[in-house]
MMTF fields as JSON, N, C-alpha, C and O atoms, coordinates in Angstrom:
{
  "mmtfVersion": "1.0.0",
  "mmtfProducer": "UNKNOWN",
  "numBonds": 275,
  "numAtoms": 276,
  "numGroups": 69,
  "numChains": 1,
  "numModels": 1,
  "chainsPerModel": [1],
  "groupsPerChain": [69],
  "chainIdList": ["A"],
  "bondAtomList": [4, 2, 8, 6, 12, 10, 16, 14, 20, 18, 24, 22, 28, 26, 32, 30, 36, 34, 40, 38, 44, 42, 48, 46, 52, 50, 56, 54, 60, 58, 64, 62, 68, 66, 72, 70, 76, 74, 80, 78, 84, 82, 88, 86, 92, 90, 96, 94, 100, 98, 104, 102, 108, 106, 112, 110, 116, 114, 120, 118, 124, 122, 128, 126, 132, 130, 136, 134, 140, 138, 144, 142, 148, 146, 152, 150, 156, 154, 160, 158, 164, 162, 168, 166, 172, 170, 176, 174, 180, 178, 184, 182, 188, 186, 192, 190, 196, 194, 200, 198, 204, 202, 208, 206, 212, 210, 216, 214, 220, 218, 224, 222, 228, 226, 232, 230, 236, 234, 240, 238, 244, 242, 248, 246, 252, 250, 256, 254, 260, 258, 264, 262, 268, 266, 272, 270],
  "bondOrderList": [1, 1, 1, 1, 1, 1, 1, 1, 1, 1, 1, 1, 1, 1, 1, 1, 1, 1, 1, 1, 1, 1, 1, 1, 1, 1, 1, 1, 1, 1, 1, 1, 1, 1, 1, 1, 1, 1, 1, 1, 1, 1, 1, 1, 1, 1, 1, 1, 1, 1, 1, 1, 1, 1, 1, 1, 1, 1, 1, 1, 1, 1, 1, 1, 1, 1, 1, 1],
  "groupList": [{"groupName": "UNK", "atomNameList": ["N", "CA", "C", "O"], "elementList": ["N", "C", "C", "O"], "formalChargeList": [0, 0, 0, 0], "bondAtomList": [1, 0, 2, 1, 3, 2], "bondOrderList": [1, 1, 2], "singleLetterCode": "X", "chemCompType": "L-PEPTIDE LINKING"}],
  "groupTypeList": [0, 0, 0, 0, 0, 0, 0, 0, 0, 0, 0, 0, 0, 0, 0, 0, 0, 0, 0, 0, 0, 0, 0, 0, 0, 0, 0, 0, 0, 0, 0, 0, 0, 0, 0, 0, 0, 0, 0, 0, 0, 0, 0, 0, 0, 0, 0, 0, 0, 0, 0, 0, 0, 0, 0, 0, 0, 0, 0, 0, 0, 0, 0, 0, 0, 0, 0, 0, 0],
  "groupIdList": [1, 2, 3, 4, 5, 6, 7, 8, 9, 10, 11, 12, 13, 14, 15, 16, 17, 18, 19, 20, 21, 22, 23, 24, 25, 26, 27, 28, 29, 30, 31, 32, 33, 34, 35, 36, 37, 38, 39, 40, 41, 42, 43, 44, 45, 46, 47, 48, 49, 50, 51, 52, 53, 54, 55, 56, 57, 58, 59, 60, 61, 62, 63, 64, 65, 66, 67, 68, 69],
  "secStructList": [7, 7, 6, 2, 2, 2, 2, 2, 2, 2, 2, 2, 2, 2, 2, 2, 2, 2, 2, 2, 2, 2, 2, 2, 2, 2, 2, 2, 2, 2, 2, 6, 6, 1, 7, 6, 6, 2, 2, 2, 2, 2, 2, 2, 2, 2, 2, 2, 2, 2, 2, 2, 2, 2, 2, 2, 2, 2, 2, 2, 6, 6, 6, 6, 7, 7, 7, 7, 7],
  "xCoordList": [98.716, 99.724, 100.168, 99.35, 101.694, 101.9, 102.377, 102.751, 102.525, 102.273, 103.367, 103.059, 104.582, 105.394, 105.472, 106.05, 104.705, 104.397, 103.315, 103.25, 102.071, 101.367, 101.387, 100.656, 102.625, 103.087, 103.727, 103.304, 104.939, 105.343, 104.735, 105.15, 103.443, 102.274, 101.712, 101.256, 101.879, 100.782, 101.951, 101.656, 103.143, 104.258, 104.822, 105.392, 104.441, 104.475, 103.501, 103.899, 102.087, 100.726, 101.435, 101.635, 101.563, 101.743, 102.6, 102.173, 103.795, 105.384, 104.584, 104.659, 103.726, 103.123, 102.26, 102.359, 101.204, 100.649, 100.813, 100.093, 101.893, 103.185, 103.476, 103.014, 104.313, 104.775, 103.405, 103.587, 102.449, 101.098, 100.601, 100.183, 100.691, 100.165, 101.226, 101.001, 102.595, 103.936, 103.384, 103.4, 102.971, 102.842, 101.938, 101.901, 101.012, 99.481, 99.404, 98.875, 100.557, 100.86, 101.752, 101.719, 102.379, 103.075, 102.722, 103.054, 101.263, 100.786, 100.331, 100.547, 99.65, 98.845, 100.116, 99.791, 101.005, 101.914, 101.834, 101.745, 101.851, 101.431, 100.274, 100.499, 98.994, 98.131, 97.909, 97.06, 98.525, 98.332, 98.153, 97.516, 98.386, 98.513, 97.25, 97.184, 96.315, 95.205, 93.821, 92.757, 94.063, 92.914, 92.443, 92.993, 91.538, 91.203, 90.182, 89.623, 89.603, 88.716, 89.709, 89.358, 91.157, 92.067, 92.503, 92.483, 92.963, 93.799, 93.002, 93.503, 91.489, 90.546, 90.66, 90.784, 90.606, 90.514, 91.631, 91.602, 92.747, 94.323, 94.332, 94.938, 93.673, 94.356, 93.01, 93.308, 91.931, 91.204, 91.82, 92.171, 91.87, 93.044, 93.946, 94.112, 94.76, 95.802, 95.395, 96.13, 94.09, 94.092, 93.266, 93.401, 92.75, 92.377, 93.85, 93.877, 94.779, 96.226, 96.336, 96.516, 96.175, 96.94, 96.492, 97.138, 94.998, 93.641, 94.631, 95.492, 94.493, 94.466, 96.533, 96.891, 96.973, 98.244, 98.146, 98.207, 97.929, 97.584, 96.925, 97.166, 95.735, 95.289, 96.046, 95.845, 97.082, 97.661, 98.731, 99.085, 99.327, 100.344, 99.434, 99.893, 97.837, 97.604, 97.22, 96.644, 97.211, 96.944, 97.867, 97.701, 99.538, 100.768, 101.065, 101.505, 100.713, 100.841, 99.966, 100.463, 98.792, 98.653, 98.521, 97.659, 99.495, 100.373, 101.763, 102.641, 101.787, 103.096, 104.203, 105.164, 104.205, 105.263, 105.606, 104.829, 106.94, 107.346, 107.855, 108.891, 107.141, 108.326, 108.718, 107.926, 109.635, 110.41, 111.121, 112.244, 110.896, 111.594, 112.611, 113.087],
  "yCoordList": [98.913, 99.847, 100.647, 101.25, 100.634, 101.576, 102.483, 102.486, 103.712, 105.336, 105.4, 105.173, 105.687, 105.516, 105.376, 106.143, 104.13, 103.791, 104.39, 104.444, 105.042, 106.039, 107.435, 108.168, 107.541, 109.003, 109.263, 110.213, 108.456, 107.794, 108.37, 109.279, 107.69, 107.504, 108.571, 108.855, 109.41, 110.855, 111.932, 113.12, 111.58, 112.712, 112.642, 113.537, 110.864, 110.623, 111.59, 112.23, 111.498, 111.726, 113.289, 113.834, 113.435, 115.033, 115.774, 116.701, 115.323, 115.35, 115.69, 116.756, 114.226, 114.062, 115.268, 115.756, 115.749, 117.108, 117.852, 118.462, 118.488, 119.372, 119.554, 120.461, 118.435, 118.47, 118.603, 119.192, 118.049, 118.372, 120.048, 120.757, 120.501, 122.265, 122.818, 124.001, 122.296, 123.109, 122.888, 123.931, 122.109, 121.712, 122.496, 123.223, 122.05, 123.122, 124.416, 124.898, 125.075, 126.472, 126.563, 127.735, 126.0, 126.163, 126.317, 126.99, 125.062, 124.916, 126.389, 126.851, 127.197, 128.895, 129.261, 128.968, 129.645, 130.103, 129.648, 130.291, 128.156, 127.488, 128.117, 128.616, 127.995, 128.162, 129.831, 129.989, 131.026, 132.06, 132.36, 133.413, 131.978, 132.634, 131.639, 131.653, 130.792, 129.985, 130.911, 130.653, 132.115, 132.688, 132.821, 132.227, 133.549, 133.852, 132.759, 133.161, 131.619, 130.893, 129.62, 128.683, 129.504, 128.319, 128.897, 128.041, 130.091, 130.752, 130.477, 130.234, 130.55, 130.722, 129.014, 128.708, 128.126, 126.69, 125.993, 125.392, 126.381, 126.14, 126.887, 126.344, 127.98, 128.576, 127.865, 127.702, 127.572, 126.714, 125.355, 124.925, 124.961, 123.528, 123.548, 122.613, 124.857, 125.031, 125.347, 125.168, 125.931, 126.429, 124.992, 124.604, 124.497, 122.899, 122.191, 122.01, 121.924, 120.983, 121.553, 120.859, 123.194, 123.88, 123.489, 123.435, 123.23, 123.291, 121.903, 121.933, 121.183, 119.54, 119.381, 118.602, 120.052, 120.3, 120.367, 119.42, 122.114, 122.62, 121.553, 121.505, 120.752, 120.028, 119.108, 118.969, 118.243, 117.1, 117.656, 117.061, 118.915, 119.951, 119.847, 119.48, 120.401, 120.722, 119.608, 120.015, 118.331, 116.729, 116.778, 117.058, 116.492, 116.469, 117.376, 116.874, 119.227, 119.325, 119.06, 119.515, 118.494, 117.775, 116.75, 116.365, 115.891, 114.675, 115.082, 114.371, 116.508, 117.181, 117.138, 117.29, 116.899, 116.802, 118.275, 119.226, 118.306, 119.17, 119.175, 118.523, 120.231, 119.744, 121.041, 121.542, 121.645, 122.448, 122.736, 123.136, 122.688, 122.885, 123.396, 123.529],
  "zCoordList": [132.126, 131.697, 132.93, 133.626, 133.219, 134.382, 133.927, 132.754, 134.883, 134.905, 133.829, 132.658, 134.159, 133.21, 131.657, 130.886, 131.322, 130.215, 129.311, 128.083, 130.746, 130.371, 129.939, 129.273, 130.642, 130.392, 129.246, 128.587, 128.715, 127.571, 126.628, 125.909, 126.614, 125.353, 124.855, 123.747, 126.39, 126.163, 126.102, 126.228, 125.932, 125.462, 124.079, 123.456, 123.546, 122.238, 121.214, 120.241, 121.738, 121.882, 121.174, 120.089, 122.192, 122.371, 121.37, 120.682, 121.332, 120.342, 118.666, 118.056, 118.145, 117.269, 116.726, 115.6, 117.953, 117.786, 117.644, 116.853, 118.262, 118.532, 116.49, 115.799, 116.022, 115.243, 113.772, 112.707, 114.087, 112.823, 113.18, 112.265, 114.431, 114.774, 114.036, 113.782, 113.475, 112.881, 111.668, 111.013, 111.168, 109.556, 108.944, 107.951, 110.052, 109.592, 108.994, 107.992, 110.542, 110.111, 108.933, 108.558, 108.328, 107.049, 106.138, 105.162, 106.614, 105.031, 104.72, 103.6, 105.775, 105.571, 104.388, 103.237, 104.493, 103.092, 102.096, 101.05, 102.215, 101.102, 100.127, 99.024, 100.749, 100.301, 99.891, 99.014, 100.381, 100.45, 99.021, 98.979, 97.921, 96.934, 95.797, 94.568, 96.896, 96.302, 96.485, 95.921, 97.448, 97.648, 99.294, 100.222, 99.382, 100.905, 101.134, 102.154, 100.797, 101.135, 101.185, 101.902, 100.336, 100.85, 101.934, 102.819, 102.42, 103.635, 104.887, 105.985, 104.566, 105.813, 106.29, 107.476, 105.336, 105.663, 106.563, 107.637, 105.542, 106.198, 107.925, 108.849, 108.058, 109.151, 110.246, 111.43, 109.891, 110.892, 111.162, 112.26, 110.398, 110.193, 111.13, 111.913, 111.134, 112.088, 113.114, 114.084, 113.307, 114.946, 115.324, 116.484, 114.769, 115.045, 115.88, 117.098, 115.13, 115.231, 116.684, 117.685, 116.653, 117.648, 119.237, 120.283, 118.887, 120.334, 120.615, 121.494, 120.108, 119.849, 120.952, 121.835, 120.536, 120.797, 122.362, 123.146, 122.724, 123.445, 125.362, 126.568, 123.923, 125.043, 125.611, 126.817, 124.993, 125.541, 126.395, 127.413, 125.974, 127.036, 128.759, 129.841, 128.355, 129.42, 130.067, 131.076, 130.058, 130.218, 130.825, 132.012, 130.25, 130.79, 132.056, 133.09, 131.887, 133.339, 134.352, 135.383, 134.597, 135.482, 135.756, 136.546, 135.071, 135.737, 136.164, 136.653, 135.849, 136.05, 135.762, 136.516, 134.483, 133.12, 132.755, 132.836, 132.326, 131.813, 131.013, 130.884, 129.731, 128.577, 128.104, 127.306, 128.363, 127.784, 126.766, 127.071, 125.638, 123.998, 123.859, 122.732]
}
């Protein structure tokens, strides 16, 4: 696999994460009105998506990608 194609993968990678750390946090509203033990789950959930996110960003800048939203 060359760089390119690698990089590709891990901005796909990334996009994907990006877009499940958005969902996650949604669902917290969702659930808000199930109780503080659905709120506590949902919002670990989300800071889970978020780490997970986070990490492939910090992968990308040092291959020195930039992705600007």
């Amino acid at each position: 696999m060359n760089q390119s194609a690698a990089h590709a993968e891990l901005i796909a990678t990334y996009r994907r994460a990006q877009a499940e750390a958005a969902h996650k946090l949604g669902l917290i509203k969702v659930v808000e009105k199930k109780g503080p033990k659905a709120i506590q789950a949902a919002v670990e959930t989300a800071a889970k998506a978020a780490k997970r996110r986070d990490s492939y960003a910090n992968k990308l800048a040092i291959l020195g990608v930039d992705l600007k939203d």
